[in-house]
N, C-alpha and C positions, 0 to 999 in steps of 0.2 A: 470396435463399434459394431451394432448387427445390423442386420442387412434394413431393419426399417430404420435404422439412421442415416445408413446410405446413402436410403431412397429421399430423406426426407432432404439431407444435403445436396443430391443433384437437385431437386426441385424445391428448395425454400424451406423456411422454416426450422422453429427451436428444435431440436432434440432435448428433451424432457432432462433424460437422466444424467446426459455428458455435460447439460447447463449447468446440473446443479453439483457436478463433481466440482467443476472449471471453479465455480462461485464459492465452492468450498474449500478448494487449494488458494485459489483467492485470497481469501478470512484467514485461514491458517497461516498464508507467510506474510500478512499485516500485523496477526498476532505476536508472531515472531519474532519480527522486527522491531516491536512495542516491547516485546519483555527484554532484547539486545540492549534494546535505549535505558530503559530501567537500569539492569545491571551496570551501565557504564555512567550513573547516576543523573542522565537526564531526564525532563518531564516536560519535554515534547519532543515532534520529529516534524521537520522542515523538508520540504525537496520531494515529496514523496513520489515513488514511479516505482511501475512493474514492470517485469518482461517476461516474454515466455519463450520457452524454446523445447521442439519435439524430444522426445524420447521413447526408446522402444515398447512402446504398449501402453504410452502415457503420456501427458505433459509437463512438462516445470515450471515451474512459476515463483517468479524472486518479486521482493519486494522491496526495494531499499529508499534511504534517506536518508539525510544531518541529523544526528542527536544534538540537541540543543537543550539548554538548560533557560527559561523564561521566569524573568522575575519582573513584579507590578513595579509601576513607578511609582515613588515616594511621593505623596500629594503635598507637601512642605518639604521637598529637595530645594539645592540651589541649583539654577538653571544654569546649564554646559550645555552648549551650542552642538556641543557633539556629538548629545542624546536628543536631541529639540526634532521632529521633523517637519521642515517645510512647510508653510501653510499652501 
């Protein structure tokens, strides 16, 4: 970080450039995690959360969640009490 990010951290405020690193490791391990679900043939992700954790001269940043596979309900199914939810 340089010394006007320092300053800008003891006293308030975005740091420009470290936001838009943060915001783009961000992106990158949502994407990730999107093309993981793909390969493993699901077409959505459930449960979503990040974390982050220091590292020397950077940050890490994970992204994870359930691959799940979503399919629409049949509009002429027979109703199973199984699938029905609660009114």
């Amino acid at each position: 970080m340089s010394i006007i990010g320092g300053l800008r951290t003891l006293f308030g405020g975005r740091v420009g450039i470290f936001s838009d690193l943060c915001e783009s490791a961000r992106e990158e391990s949502f994407q990730l995690m999107l093309s993981h679900a793909r390969r493993m043939g699901a077409n959505a992700v459930v449960g979503v959360r990040y974390d982050t954790g220091p590292m020397v001269g950077a940050a890490e940043v994970l992204c994870y969640g359930t691959a799940v596979v979503v399919e629409p309900l049949q509009a002429h199914a027979p109703t199973d009490e199984r699938h029905v939810a609660s009114p």
